[in-house]
N, CA, C and O of each residue as an XYZ file, in Angstrom:
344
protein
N      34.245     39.417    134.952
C      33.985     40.748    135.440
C      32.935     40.675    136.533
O      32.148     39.729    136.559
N      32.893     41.791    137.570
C      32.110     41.464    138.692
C      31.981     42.969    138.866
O      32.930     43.751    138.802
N      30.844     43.266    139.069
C      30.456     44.760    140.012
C      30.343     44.890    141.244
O      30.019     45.937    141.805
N      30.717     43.354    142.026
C      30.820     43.527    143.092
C      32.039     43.223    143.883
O      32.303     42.625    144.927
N      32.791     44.002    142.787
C      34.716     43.989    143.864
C      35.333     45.338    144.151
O      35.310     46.153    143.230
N      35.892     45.693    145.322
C      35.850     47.002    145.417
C      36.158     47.870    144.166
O      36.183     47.147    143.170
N      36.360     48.962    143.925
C      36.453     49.688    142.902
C      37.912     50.639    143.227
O      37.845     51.364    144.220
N      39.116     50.653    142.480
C      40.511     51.387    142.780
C      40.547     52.350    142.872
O      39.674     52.914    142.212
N      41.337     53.141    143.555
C      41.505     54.732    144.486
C      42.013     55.469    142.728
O      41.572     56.486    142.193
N      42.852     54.686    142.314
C      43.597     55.157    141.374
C      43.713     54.183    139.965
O      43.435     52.986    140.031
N      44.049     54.674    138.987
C      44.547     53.699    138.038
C      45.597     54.287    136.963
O      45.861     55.458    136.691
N      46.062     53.183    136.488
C      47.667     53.240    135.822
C      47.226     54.192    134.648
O      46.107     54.383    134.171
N      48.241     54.637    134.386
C      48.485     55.958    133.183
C      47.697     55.076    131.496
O      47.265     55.634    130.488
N      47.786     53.619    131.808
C      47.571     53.182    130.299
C      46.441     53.071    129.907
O      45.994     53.278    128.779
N      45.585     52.510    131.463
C      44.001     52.969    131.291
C      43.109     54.108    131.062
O      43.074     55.224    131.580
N      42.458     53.596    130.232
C      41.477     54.964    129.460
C      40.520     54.956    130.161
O      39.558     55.493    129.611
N      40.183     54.326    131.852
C      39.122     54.366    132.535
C      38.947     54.928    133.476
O      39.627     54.240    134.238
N      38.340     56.076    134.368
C      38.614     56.923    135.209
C      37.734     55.221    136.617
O      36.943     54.488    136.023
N      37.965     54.888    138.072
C      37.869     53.946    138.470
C      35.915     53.849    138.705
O      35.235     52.859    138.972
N      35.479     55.306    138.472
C      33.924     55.340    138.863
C      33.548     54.952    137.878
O      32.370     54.612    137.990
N      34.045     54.766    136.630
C      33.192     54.908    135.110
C      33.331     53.496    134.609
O      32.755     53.104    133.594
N      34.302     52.565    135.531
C      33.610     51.157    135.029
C      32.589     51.063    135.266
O      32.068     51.572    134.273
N      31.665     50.710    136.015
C      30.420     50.162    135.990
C      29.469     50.559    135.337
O      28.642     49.713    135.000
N      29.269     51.941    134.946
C      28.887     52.919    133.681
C      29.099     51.822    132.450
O      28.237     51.083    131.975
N      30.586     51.939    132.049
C      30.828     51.377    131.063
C      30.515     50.061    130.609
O      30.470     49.758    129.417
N      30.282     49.220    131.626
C      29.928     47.883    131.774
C      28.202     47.993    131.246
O      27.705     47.424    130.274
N      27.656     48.730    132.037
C      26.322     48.907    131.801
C      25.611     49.281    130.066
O      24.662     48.758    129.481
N      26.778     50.659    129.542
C      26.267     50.799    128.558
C      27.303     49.953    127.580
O      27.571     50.595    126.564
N      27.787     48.975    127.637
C      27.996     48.068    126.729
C      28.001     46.815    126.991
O      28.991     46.114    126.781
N      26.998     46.411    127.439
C      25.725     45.190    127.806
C      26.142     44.600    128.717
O      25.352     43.749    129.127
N      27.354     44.686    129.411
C      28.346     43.240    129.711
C      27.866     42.845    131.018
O      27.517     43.606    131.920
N      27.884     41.508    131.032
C      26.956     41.146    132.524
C      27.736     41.040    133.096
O      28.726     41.442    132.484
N      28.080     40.540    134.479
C      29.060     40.335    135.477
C      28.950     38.329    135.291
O      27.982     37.621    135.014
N      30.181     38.028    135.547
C      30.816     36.981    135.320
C      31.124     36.419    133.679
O      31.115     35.206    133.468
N      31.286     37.006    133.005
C      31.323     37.075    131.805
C      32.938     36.968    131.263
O      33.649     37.920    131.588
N      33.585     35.856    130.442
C      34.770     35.924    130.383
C      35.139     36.844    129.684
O      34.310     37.225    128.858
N      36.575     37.609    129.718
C      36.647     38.616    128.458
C      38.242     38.169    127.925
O      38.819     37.209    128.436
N      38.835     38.963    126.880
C      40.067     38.788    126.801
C      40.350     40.090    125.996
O      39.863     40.613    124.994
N      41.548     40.445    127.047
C      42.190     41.289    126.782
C      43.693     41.732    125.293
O      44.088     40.690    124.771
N      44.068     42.428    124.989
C      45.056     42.474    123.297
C      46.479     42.418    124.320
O      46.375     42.760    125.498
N      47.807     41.954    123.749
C      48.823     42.572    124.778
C      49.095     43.960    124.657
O      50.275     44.310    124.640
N      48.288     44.718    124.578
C      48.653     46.199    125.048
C      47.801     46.007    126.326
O      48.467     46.605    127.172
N      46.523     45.428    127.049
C      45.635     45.226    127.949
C      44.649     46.086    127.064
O      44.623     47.287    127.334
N      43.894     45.670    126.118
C      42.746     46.687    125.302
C      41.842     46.209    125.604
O      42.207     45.055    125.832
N      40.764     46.269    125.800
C      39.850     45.269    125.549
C      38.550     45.848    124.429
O      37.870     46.873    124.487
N      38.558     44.614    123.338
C      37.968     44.954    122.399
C      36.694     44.255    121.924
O      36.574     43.138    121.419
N      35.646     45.305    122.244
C      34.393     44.652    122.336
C      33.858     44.030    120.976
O      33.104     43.061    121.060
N      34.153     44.456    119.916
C      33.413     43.329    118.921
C      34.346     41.862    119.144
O      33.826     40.787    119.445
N      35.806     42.066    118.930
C      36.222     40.772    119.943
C      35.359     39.846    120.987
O      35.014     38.718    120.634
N      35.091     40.254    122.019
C      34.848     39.814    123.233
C      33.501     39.947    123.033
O      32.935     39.228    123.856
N      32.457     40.706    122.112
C      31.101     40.105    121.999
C      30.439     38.713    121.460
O      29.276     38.334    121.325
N      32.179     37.914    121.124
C      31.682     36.681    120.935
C      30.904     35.772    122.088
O      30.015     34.922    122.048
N      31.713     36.401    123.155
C      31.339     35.339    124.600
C      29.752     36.019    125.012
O      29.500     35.529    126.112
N      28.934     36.661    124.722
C      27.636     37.102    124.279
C      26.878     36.591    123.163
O      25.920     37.280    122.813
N      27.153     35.329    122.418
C      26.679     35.042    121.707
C      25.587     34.160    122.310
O      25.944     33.530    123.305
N      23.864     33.930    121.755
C      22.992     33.150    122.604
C      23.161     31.242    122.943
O      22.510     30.476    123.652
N      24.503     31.030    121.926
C      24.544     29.469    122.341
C      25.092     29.474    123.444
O      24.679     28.665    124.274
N      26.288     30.464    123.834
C      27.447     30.055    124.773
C      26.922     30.353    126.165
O      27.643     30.807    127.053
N      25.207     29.985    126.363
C      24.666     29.736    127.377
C      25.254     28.623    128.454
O      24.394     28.200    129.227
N      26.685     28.042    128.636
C      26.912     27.056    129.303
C      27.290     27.471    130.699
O      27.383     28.698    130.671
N      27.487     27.133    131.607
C      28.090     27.266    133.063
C      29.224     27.949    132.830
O      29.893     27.709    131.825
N      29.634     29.026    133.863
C      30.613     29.763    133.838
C      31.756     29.134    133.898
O      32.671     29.853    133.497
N      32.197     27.755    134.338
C      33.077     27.061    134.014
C      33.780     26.698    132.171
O      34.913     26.534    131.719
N      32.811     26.705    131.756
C      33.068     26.248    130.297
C      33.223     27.402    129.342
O      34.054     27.397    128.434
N      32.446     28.326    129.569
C      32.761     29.809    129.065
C      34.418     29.943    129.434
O      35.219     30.154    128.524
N      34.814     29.817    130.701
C      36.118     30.946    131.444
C      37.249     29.786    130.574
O      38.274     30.189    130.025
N      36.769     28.131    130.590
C      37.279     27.260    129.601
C      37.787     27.784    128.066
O      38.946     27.843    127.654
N      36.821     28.061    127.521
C      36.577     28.609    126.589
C      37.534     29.390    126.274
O      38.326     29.272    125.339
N      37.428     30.619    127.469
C      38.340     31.981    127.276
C      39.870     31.602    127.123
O      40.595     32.244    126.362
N      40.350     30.498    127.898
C      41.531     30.115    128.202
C      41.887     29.612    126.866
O      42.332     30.561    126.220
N      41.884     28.855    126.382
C      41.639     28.188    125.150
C      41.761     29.204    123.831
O      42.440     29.005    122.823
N      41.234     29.910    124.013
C      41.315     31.310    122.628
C      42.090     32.102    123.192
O      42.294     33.031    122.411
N      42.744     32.269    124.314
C      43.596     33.233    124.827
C      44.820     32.483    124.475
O      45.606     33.289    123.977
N      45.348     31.251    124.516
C      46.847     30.606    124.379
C      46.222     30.533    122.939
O      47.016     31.341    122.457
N      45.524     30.241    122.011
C      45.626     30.324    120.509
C      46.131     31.557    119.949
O      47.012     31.629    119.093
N      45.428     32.664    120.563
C      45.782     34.215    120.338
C      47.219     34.383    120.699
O      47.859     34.969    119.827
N      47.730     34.112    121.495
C      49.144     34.085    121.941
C      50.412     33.576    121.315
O      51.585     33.943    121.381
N      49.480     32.135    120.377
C      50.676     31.317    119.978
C      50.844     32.182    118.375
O      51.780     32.472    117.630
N      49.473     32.355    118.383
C      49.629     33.787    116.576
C      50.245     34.675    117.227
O      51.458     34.566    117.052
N      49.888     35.727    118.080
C      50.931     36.967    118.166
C      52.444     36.563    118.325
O      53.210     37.228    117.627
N      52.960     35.685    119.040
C      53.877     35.126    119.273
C      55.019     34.601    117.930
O      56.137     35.048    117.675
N      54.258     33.530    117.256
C      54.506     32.931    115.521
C      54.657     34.061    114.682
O      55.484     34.096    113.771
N      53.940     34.916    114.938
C      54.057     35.844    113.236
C      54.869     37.146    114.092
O      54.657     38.264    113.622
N      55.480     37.094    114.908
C      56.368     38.093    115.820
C      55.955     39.561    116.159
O      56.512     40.651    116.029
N      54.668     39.115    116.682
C      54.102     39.993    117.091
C      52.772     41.188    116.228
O      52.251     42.244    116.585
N      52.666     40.441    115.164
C      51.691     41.275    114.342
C      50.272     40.697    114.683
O      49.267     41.178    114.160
């Protein structure tokens, strides 16, 4: 995530985010910029989820974090996928 990429004129019907109220939202739920996240396949994003990558060890280079993300994102995938979608 970055607060410094332009911000969209518009957004899709599925988002619950009006395009001014990310950075709001970012703010009041701690999230720093460059921070990996992962999204549900509906595109949710669910912060006690994703407050793992906020935990004080996973102090490593943004390389190994976004590592990280990749890695629990194809695990998450191969469960939703295996148990057919639950």
């Amino acid at each position: 995530m970055s607060r410094d990429l332009p911000a969209p004129t518009t957004t899709r019907s599925f988002l619950d985010v009006r395009p001014g109220d990310l950075v709001s939202w970012l703010d009041e739920a701690g999230l720093p910029d460059g921070l990996p996240f992962l999204l549900s396949p509906r595109f949710e994003y669910d912060v006690a989820l994703n407050s793992y990558f906020l935990q004080a060890n996973l102090t490593a280079p943004w390389n190994s974090n976004a590592n990280r993300a990749r890695a629990l994102a194809r695990f998450f995938t191969f469960l939703h996928t295996a148990l057919g979608g639950k």
